[in-house]
Backbone as a ProteinNet text record, in pm:
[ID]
protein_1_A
[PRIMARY]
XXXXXXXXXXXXXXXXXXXXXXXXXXXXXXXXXXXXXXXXXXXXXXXXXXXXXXXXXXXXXXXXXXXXXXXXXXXXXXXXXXXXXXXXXXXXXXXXXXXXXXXXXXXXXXXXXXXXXXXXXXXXXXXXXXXXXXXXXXXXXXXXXXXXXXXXXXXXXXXXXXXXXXXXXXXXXXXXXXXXXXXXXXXXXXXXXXXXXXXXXXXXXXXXXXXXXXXXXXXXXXXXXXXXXXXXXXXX
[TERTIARY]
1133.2	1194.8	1111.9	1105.5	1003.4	1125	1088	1183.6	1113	1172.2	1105.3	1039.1	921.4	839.6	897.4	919	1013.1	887	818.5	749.5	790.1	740.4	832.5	698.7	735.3	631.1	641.5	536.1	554	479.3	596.2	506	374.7	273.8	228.1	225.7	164.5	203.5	229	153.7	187.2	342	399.5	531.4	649.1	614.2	696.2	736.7	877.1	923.9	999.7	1022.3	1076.3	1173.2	1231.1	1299.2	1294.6	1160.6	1122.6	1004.2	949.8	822.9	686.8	591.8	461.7	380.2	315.4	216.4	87	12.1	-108.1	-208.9	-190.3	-344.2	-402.5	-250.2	-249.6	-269.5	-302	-333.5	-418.2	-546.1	-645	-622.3	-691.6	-611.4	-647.7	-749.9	-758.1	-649.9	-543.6	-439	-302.9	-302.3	-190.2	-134.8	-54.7	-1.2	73.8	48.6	115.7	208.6	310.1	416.9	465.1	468	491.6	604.8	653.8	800.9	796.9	842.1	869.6	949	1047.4	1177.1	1228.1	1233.7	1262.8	1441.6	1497.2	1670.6	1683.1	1708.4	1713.2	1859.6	1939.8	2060.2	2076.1	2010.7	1955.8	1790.2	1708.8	1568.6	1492.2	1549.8	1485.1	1381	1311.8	1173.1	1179.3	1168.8	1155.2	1046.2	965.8	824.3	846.4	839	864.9	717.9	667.1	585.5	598.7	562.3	592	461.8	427.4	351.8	428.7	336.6	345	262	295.7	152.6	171.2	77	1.3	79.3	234	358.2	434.8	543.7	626.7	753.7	722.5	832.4	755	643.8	587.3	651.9	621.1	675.9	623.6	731.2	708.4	611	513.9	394.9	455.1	429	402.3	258.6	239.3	98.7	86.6	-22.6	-58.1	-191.6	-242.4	-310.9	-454.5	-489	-637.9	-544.8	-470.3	-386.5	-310.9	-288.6	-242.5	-190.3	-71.6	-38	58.2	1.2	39.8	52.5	146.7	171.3	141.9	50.2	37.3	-42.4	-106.8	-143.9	-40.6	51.8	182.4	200.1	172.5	217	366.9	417.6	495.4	569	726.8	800.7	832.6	829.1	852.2	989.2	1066.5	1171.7	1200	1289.8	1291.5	1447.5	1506	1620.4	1636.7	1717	1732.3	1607.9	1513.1	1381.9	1320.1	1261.9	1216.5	1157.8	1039.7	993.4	935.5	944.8	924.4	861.6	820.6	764.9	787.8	856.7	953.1	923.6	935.2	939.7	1020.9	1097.5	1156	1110.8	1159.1	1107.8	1199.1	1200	1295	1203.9	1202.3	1114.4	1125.9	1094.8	1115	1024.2	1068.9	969.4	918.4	787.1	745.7	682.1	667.2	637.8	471.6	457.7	286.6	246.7	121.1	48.1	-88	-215.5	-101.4	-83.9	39.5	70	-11.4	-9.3	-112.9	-74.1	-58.5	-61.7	-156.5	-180.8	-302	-295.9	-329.5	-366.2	-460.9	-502.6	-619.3	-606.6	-654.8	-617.5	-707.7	-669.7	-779.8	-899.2	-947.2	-1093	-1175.5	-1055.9	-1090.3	-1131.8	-1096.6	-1089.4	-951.2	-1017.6	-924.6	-910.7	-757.6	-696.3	-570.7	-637.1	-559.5	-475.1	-339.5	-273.2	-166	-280.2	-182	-81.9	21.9	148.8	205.3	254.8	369	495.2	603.7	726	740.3	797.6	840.6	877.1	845.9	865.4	1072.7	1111	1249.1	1317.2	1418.5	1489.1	1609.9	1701.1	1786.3	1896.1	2055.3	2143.2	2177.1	2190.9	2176.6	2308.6	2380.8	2505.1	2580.5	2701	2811.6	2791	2843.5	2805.4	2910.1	2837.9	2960.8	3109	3152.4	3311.6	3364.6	3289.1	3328.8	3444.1	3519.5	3664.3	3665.5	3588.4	3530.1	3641.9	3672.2	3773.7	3757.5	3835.3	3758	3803.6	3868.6	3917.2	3769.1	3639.2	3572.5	3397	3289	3164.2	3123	3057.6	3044.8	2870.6	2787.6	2645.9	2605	2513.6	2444.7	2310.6	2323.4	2139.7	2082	1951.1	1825.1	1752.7	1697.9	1589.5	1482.3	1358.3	1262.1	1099.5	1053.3	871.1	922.2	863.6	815.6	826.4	890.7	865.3	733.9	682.8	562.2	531.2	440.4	472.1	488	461.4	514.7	694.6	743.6	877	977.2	1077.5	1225.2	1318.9	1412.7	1533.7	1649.8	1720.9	1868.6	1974.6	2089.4	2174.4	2309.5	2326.1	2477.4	2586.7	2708.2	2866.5	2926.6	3011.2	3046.9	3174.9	3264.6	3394	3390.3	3352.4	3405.8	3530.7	3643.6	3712.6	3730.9	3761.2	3747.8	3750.4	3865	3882.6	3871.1	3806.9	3846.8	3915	3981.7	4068.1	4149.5	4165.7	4242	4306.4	4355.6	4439.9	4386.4	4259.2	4197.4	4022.1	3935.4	3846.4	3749.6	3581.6	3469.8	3476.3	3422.5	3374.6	3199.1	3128	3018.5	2954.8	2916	2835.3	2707	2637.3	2510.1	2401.6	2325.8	2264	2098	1975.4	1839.1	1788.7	1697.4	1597.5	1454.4	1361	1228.3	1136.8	1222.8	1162.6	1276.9	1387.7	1501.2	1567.7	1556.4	1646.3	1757.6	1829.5	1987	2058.6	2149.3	2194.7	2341.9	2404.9	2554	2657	2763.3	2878.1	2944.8	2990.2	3074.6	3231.2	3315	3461.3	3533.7	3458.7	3504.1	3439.2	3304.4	3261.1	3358.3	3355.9	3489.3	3626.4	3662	3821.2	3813.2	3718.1	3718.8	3771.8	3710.2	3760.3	3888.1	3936.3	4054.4	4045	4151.2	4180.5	4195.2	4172.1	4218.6	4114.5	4018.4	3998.3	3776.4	3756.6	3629.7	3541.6	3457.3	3343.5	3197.2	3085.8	2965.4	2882.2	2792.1	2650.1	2518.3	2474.7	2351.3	2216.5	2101.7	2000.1	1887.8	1812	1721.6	1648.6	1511.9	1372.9	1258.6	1226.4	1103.3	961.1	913.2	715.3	700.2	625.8	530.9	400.9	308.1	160.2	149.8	38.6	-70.5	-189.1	-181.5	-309.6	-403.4	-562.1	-630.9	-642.9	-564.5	-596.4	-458.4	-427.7	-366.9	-254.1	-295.1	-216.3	-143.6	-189	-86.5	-23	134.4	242.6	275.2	326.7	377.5	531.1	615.1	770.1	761.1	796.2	814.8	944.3	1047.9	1190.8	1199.7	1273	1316.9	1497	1555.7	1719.2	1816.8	1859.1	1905.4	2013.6	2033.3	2151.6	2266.3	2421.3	2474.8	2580.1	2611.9	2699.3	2837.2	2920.2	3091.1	3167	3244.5	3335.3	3463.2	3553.7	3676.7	3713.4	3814.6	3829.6	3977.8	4023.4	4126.7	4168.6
-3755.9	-3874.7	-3918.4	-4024.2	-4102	-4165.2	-4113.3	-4161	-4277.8	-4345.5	-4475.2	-4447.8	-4507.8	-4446.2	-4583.1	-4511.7	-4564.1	-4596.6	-4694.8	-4795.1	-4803	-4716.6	-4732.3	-4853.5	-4941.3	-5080.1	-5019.7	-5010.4	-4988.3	-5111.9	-5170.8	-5292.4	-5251.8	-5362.6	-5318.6	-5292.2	-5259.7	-5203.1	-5346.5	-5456.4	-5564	-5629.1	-5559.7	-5601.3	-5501.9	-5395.5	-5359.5	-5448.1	-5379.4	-5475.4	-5358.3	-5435.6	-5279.7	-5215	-5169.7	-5095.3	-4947	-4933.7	-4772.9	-4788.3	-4717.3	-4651.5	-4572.3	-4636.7	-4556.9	-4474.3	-4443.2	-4383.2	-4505.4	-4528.9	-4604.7	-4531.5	-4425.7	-4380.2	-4401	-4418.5	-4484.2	-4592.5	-4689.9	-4827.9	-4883.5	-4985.8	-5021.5	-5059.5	-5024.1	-5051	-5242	-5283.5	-5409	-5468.2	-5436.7	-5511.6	-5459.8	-5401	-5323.4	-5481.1	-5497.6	-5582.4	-5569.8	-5581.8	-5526.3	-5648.3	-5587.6	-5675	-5577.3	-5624.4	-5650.6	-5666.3	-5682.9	-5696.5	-5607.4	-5694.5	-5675.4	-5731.8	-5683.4	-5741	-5706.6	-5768.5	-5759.8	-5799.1	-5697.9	-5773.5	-5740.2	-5853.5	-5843.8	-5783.1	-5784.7	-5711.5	-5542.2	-5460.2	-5325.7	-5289.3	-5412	-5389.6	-5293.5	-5302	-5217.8	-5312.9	-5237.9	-5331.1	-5273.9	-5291.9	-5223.6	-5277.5	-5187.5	-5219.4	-5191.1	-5239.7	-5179.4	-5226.5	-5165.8	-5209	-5136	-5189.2	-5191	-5237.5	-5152	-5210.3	-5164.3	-5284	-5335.2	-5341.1	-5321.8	-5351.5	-5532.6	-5577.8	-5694.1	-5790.4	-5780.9	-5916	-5795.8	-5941.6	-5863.7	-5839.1	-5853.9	-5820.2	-5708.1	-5677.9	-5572.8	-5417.2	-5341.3	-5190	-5151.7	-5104	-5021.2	-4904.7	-4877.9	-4790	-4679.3	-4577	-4479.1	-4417.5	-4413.7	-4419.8	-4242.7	-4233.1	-4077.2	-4013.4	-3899.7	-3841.9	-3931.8	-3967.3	-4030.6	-4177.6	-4177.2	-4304.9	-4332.1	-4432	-4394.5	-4509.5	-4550.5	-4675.5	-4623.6	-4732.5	-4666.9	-4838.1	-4825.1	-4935.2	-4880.2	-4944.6	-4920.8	-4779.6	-4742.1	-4588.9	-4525.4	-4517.3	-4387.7	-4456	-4328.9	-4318.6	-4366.8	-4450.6	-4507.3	-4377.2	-4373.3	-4279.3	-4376.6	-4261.1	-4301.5	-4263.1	-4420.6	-4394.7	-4444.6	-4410.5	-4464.3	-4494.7	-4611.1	-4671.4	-4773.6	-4683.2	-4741.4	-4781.8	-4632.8	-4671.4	-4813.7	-4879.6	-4894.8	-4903.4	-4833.6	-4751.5	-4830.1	-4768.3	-4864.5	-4753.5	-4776	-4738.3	-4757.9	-4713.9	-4755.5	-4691.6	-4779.5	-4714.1	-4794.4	-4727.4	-4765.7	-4757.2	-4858.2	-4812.4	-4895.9	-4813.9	-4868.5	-4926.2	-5063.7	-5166.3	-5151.6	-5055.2	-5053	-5165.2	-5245.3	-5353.2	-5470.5	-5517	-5619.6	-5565.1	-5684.8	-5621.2	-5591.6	-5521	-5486.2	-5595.1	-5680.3	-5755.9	-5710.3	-5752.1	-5776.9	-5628.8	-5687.7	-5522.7	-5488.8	-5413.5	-5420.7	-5313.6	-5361.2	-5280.1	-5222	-5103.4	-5049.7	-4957.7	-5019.7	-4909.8	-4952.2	-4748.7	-4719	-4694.3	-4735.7	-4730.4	-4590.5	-4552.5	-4476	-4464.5	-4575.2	-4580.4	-4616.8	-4601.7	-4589	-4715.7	-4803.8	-4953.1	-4973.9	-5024.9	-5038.1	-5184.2	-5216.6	-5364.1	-5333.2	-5418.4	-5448.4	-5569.2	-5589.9	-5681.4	-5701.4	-5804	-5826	-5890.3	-5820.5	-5913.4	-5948.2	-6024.1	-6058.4	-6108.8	-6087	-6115	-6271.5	-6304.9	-6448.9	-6472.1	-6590.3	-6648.5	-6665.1	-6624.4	-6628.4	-6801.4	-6759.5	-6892.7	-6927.2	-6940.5	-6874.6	-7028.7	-7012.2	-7069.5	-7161	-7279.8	-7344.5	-7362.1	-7453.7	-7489.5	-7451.7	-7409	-7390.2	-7270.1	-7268.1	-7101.8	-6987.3	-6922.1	-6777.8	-6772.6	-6749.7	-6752.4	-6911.9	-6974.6	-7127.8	-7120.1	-7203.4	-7258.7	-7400.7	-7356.3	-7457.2	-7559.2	-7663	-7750.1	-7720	-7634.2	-7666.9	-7814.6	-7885.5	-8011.6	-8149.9	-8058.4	-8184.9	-8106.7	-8128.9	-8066.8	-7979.3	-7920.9	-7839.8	-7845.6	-7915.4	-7910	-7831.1	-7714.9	-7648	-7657.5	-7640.2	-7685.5	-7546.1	-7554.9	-7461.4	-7462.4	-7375.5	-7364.2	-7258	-7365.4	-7243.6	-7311.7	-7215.9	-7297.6	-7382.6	-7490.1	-7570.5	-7526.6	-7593.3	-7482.6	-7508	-7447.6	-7478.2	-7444.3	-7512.8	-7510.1	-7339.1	-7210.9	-7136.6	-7039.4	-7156.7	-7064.9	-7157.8	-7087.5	-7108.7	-7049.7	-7144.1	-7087.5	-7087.3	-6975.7	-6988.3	-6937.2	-7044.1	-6993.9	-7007.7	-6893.7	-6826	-6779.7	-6839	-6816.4	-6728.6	-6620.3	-6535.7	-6427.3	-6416.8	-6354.5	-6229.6	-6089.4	-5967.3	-5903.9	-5892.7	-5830.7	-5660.1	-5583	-5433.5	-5389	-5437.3	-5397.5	-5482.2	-5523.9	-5670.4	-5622.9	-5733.9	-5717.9	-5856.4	-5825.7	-5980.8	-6097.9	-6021.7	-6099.1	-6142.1	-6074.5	-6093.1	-6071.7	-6136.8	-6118.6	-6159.1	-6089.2	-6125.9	-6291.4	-6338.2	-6510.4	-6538.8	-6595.2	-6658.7	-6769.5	-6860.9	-6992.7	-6983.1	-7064.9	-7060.6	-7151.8	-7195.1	-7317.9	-7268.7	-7374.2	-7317.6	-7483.1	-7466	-7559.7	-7508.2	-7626.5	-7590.9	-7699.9	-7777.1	-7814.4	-7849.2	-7919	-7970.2	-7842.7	-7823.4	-7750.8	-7775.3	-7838.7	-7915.2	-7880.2	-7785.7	-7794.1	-7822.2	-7863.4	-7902.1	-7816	-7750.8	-7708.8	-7814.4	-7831	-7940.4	-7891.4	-8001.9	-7978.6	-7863.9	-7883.4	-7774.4	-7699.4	-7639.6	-7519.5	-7464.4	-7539.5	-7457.5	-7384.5	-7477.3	-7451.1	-7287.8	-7256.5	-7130.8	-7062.7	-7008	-6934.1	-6916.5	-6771.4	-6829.6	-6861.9	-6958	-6927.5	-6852	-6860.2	-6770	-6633.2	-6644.5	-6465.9	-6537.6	-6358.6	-6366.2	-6424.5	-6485.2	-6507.4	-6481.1	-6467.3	-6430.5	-6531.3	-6557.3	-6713	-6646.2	-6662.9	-6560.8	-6656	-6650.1	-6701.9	-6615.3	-6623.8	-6570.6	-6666.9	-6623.7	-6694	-6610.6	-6704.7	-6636	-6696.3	-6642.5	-6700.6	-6579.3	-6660.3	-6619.8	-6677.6	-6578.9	-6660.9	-6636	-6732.2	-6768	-6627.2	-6550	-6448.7	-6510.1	-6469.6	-6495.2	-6420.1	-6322.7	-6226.4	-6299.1	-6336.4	-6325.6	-6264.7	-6095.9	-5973	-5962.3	-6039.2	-5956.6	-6062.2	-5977.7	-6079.8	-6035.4	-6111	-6063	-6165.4	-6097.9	-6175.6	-6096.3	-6200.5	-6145.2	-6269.2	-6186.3	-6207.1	-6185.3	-6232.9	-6241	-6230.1	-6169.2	-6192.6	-6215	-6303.3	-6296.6	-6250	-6224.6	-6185.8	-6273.6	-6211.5	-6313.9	-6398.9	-6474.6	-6539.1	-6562.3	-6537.1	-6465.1	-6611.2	-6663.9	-6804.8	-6787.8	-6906.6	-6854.6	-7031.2	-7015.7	-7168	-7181	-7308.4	-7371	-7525.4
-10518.5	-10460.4	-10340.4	-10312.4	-10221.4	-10115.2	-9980.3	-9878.8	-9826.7	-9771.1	-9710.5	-9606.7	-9544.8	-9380.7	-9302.1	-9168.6	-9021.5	-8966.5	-8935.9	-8888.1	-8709.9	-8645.8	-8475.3	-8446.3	-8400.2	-8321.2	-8187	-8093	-7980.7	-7883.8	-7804.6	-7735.2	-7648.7	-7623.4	-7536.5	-7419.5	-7311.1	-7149	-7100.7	-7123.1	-7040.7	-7082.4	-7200.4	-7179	-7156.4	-7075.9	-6993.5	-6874.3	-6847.3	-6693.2	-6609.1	-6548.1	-6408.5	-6423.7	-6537	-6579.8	-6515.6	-6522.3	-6504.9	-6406.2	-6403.1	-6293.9	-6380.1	-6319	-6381.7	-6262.2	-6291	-6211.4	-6207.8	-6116.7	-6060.1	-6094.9	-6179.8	-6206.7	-6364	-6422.1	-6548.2	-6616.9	-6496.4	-6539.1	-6444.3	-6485.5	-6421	-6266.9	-6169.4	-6035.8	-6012.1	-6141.2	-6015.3	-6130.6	-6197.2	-6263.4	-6136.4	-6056.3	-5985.3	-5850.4	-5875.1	-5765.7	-5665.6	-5542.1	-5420.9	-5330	-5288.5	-5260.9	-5112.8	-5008.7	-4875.9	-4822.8	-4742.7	-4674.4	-4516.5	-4428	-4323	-4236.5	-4191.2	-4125.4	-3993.4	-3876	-3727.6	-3740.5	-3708.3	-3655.8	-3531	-3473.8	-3351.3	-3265.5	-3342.8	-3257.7	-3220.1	-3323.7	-3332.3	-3311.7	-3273.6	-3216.3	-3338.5	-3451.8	-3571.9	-3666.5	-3717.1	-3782.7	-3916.2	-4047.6	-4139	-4221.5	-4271.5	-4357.2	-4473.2	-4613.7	-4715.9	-4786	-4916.4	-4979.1	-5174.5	-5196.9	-5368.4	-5447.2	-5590	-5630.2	-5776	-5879.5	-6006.5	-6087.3	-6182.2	-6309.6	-6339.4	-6316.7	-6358.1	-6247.6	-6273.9	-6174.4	-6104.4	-6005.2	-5919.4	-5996.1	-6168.4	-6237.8	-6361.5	-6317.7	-6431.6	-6386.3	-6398.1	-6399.9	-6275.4	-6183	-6053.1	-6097.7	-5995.8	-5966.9	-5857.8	-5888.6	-5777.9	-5722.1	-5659.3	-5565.8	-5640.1	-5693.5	-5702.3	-5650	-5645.5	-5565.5	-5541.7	-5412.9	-5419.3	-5349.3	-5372.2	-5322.8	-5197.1	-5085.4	-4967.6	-4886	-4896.5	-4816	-4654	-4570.1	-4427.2	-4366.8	-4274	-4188.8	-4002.2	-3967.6	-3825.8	-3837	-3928.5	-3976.9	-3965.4	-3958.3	-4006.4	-4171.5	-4242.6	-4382.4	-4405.6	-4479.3	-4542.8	-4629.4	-4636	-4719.6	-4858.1	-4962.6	-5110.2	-5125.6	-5184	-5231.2	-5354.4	-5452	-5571.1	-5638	-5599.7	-5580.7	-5736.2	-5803.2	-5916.6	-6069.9	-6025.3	-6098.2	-6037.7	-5888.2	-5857.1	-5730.9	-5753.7	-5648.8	-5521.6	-5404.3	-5319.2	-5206.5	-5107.6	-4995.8	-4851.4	-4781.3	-4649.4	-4551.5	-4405	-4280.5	-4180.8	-4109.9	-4034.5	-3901.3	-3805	-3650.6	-3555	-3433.9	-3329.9	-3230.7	-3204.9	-3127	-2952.8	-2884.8	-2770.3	-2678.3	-2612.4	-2503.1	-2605.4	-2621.2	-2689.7	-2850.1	-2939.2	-3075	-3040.4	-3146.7	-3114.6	-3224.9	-3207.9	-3261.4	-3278.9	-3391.8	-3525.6	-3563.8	-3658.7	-3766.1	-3868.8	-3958	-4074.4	-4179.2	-4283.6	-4434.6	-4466.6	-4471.3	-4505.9	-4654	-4738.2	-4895.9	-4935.4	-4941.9	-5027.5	-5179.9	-5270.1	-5446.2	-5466.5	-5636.2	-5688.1	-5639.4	-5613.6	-5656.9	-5527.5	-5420.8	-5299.7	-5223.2	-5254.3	-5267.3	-5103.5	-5063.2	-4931.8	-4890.6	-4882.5	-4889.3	-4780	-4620.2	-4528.5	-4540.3	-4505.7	-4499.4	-4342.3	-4277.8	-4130.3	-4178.2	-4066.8	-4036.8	-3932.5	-3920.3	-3808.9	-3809.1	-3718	-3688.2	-3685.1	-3778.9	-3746.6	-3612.8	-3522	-3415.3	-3420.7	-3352.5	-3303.1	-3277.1	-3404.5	-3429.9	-3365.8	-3211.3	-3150.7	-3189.7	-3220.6	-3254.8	-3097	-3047.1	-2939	-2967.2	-3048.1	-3053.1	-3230	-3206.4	-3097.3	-3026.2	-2911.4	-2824.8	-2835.1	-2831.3	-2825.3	-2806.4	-2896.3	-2847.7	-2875.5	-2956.4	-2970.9	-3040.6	-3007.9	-3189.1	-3227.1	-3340.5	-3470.1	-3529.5	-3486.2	-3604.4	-3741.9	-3835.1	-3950.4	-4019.3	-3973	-4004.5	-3950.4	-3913.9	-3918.1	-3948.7	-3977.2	-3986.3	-3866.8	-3891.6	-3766.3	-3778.5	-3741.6	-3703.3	-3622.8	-3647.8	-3579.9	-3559.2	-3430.8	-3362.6	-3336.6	-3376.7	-3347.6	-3236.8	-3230	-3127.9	-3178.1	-3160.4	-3226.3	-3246.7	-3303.5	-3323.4	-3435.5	-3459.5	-3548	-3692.4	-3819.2	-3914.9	-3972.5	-4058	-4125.8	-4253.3	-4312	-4480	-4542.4	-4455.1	-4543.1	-4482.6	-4406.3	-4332.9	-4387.8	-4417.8	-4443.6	-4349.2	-4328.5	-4224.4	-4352.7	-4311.5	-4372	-4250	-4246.5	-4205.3	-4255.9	-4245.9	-4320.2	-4171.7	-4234.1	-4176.2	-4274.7	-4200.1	-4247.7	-4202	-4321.7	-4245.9	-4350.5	-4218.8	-4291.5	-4226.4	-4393.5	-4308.8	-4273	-4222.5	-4191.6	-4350.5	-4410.2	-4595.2	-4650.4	-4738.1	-4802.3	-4924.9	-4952.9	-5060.4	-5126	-5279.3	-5292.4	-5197.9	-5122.2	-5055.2	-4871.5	-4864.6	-4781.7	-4809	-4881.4	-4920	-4814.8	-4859.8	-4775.3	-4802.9	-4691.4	-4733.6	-4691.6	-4739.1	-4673.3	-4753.2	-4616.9	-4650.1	-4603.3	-4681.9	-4630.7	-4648.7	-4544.5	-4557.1	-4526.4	-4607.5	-4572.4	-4590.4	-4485.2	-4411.7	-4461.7	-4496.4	-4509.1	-4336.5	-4322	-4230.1	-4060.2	-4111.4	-3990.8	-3951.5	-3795.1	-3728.5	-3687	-3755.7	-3765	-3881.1	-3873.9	-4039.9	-4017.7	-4104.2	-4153.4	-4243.1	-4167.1	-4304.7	-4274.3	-4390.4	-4457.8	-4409.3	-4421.6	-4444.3	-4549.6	-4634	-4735.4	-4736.8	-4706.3	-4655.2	-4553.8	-4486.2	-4360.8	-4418	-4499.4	-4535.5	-4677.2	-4701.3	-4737.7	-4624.5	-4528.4	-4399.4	-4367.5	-4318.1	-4268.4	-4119.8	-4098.2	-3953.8	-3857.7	-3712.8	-3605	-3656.2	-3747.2	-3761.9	-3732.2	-3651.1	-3595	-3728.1	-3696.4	-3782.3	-3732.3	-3804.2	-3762.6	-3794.5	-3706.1	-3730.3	-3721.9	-3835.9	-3763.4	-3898.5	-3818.7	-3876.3	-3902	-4019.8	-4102.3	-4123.5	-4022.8	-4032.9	-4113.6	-4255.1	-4336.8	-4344.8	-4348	-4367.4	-4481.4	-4600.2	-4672.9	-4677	-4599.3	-4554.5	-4696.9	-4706.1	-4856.6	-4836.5	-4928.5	-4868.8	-4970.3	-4948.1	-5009.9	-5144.9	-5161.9	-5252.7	-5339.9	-5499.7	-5526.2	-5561.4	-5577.5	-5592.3	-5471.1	-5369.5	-5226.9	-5233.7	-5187.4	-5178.3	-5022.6	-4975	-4808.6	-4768.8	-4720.7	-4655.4	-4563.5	-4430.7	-4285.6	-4268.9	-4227.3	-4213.1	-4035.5	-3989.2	-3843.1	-3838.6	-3819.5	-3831.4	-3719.7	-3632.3	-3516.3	-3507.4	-3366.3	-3286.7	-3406.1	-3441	-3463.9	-3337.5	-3391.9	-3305	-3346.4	-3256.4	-3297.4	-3258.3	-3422.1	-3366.8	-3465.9	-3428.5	-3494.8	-3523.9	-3612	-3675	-3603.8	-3576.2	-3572.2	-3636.2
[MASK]
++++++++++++++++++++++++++++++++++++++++++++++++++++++++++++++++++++++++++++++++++++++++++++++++++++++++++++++++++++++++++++++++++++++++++++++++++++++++++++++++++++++++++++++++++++++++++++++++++++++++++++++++++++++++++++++++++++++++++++

């Protein structure tokens, strides 16, 4: 008797996606793509560096750096973590006095190929109006004014309003709105943005300034985030 033969198709590597994690020694390093991130919040003076790499996109299969391989921010080596099969590279730091300028990504590949990537802290976007402790009509728009550098073709502002409560729950759930600017430091919630909220209860204002410089290298990707102080208001 003649059984039938099971034919397994196996795709090729370029159509994997980040499902899982490879190793960087397994695939050509100048196909490996590196992705950046760095973030200043200013209410805890903490900085966080993360970095990630990929086969071919920033949606191909997470890489883990293996022997011969070496990514470091500020020269302190970067920690490997691997959060849901995708792997990433992190450091944390507590910003005492002024930021140090510039910062810099530093990885060495296989093949010993060495690719710096400066960075910097987005310029500080500070909330002018309404002020601390304000109470918001939600019965009319509430325009909020900026203060800050200039934006420029690679920064985005977002700002988000926001009510957490200690538990949330049906009957008292998280809320948030949120608005993003590519160029006006004036933004608008609406009447009915407001009326989600409840009344009388604290709310938080807080703004998120991004730049993605253009690098010359296509493979490098870079986000530098800025997160401010928030600012505490309540609706009536």
């Amino acid at each position: 008797m003649r059984y039938p033969t099971l034919l397994l198709l196996l795709p090729p590597l370029s159509t994997l996606t980040a499902c899982g994690t490879g190793r960087s020694a397994d695939v050509k390093q100048g196909t490996i793509e590196q992705s950046y991130a760095l973030t200043y919040t200013e209410a805890s003076a903490q900085m966080k560096a993360s970095a990630s790499f990929h086969y071919e996109n920033t949606l191909g299969t997470s890489l883990k750096l293996t022997d011969g391989s070496i990514i470091t921010f500020n020269d302190t080596p970067m920690i490997y973590s691997n959060p849901l099969n995708s792997a990433s590279y992190d450091l944390d730091t507590h910003v005492v006095g002024q930021l140090r300028t510039p910062m810099e990504f530093r990885y060495v590949n296989n093949d010993g190929e060495v690719f710096v990537t400066q960075a910097r802290v987005p310029s500080p976007t500070v909330i002018k109006t309404p002020h601390e402790g304000d109470h918001v009509r939600v019965d009319r728009e509430m325009a909020v004014l900026m203060e800050g550098d200039r934006l420029v073709d690679t920064d985005e502002l977002t700002l988000c309003l926001a009510y957490e409560p200690s538990v949330a729950s049906a009957a008292d759930p998280s809320v948030q709105e949120c608005l993003h600017s590519e160029g006006p430091m004036s933004l608008v919630f609406s009447r009915e943005q407001l009326a989600r909220f409840p009344l009388g209860r604290e709310l938080t204002l807080q703004v998120k300034r991004e730049s993605h410089p253009k690098q010359n290298n296509p493979r490098i990707h870079l986000a530098e985030t800025f997160l401010s102080k928030p600012l505490h208001l309540t609706l009536q």
